[in-house]
Every structure is written in C-alpha cells, then in structure tokens.
C-alpha positions as CSV (number, residue, x, y, z in Angstrom):
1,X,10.3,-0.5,-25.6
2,X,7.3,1.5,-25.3
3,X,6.8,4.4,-22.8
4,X,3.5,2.2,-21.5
5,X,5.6,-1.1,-20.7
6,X,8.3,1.0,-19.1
7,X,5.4,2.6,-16.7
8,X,4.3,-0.9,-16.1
9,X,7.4,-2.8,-15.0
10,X,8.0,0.5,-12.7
11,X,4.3,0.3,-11.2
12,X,4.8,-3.8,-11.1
13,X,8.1,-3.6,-9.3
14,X,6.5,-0.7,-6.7
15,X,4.3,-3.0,-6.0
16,X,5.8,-6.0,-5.3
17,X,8.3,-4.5,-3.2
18,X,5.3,-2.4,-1.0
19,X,3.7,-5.5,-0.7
20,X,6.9,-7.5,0.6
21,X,7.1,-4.4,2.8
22,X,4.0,-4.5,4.1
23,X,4.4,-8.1,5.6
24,X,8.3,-7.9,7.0
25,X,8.0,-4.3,8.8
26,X,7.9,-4.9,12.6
27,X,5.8,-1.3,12.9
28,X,2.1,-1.8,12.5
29,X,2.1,2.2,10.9
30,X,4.7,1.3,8.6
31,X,2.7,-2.1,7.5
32,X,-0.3,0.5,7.0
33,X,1.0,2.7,5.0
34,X,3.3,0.9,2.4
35,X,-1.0,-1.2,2.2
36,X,-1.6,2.5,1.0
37,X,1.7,2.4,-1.7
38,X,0.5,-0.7,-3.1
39,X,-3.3,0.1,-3.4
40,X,-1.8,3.7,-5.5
41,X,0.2,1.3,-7.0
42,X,-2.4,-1.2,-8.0
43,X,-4.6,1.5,-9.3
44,X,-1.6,3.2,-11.3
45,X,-1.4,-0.5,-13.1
46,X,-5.5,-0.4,-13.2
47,X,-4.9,3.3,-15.2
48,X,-2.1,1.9,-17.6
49,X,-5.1,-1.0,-18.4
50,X,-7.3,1.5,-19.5
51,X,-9.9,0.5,-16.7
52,X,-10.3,4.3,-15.2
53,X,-13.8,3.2,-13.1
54,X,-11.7,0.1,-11.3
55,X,-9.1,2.2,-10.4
56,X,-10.7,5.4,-9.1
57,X,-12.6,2.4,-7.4
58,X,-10.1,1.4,-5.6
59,X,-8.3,4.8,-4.7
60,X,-11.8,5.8,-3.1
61,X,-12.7,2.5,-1.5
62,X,-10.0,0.8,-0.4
63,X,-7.3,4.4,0.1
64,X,-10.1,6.5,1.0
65,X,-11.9,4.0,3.5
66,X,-10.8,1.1,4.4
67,X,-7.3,2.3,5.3
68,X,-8.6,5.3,7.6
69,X,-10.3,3.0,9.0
70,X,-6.8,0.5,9.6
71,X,-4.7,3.2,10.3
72,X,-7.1,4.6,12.9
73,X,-7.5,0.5,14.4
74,X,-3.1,0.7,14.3
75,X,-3.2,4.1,16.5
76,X,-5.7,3.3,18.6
77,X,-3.9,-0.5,19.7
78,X,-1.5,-0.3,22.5
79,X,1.9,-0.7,21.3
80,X,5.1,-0.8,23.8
81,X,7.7,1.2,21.2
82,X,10.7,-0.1,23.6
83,X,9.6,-3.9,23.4
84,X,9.5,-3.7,19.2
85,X,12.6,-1.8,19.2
86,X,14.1,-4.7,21.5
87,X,12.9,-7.3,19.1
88,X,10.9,-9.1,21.1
C-alpha cells in the first residue's frame, strides 16, 4: 500500500468523522469549528488529487471567509450555556 492511499483513507476517515461531528454536537462553536476540520480536511483530499488551485480555493474561501463569518453569527447569537448543559 502506497504512502498516497494511506494519506487518503486518513484524510477520508477525518472527514467523515468531522462531518458526523459537526451535525450531533449540541454547541453551535463546536459545530463551527469541526465545519473548519472538514473543509482542511476536504482540501488535504483536494492536495492528494493533484488539484492545488481547488483546494487553496477552498482553504481561502470557504476557511478564510465564510467561517469567520459563521463563527462570528455563533458568538454573536444568544445562547443560555445552563439550558444546553441541561439538555433541553
């Protein structure tokens, strides 16, 4: 097994798992920022492909933009920490 494919089932299984992250955590911060694992993630898999453009792409787009911008939404939203620790 080649070094490459090894790099690819690691990157594939990162992903997969930041993405099932990202829609099961209860914390809107912690949703954001396993969105931010996946999209290095994505763009490590885009780098293995030999597609350099698409993933710098998406590293400055999508990392670089779009999540500040999500994060900054998250922060700003009024969140009662003892209600989501309760579980309700």
């Amino acid at each position: 097994m080649s070094v490459e494919k090894i790099l690819f089932y690691v990157f594939a299984a990162m992903l997969i798992f930041s993405a099932v992250m990202v829609i099961t955590r209860r914390n809107p911060v912690h949703s954001v920022l396993f969105l931010v694992l996946a999209f290095f993630n994505a763009s490590a898999l885009w780098m293995l492909a030999e597609a350099e453009f698409l993933a710098i792409a998406l590293v400055l787009v999508y990392v670089g933009a779009v999540m500040v911008l999500f994060l900054f939404v998250v922060m700003m939203l009024d969140i009662d920490l003892s209600e989501m620790r309760a579980g309700l």
